[in-house]
C-alpha positions in Angstrom: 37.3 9.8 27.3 35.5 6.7 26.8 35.6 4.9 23.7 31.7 3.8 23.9 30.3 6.2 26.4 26.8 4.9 26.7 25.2 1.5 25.5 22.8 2.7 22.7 21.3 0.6 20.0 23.4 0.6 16.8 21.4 -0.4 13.1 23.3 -3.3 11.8 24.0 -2.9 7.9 21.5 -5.9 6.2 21.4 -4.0 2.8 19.0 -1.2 1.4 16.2 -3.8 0.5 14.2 -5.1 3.1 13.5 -8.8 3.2 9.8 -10.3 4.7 8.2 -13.5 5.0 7.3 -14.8 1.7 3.7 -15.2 2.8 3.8 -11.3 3.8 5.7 -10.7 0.3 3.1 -12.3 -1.5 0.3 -11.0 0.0 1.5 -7.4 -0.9 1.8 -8.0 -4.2 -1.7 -9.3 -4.2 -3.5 -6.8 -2.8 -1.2 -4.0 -5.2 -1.9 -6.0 -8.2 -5.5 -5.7 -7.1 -5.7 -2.1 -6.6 -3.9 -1.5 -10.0 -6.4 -3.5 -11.4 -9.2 -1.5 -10.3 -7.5 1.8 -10.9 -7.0 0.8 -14.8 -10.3 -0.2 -14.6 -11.7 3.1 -13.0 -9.5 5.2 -15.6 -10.9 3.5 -18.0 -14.8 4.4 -17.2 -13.9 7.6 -16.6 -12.0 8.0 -19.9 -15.2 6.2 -21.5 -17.6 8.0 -19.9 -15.7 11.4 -21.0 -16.2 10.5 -24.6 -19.2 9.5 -24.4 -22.1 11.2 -26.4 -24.8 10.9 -23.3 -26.5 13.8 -22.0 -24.8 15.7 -19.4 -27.3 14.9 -16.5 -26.7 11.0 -17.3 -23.4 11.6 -16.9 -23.2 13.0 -13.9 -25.2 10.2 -12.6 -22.9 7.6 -13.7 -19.8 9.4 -12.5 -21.5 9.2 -9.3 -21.7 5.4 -9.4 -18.6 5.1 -11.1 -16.8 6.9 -8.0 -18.9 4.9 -5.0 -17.9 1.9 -6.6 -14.1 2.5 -6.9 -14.6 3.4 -3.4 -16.1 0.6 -2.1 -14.0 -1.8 -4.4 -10.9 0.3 -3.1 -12.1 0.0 0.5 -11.3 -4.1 1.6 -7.9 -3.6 -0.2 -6.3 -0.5 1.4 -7.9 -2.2 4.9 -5.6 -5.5 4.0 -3.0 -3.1 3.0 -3.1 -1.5 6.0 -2.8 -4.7 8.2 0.2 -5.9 6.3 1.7 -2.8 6.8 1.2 -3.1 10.8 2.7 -6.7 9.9 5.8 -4.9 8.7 6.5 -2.8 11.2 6.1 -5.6 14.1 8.7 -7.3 11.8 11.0 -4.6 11.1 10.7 -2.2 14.3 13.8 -3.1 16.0 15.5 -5.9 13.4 18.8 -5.7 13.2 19.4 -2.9 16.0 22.0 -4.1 18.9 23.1 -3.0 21.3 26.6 -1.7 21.7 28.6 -1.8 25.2 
């Protein structure tokens, strides 16, 4: 029998971490630090809003505006998230597979 019956792509061992454009890098980090930021921030209301003394029906009514805004400030950074992440995969897809013969 054949030692390498088939050509067939082989993974080539780079390490567990993967490695990505700084720019790419960067902008990740960005756009986590900013949805961290608005989570802490939307915890916080929440938590604020729950100790509050206000009547039940205005709190209600600010929960609702709490939870469109953390959507819509959410929204434009899971998007750019999203891109980089197609970024990634264009990058990483097939790096460091060869073929073997």
């Amino acid at each position: 029998m054949s030692e390498h019956p088939r050509s067939a792509p082989v993974p080539e061992d780079h390490g567990d971490a993967p490695t990505y454009p700084a720019d790419l890098t960067i902008a990740l980090q960005a756009e986590l630090a900013a949805l961290a930021d608005i989570e802490a921030d939307y915890a916080t209301r929440r938590h604020d809003l729950e100790t509050w003394t206000g009547s039940q029906k205005m709190k209600e009514r600010i929960v609702r505006e709490i939870e469109v805004r953390h959507k819509r400030d959410r929204e434009p950074h899971v998007l750019r998230l999203g891109e980089l992440y197609g970024r990634i995969m264009n990058l990483t897809m097939f790096k460091g597979l060869r073929t073997k013969h």
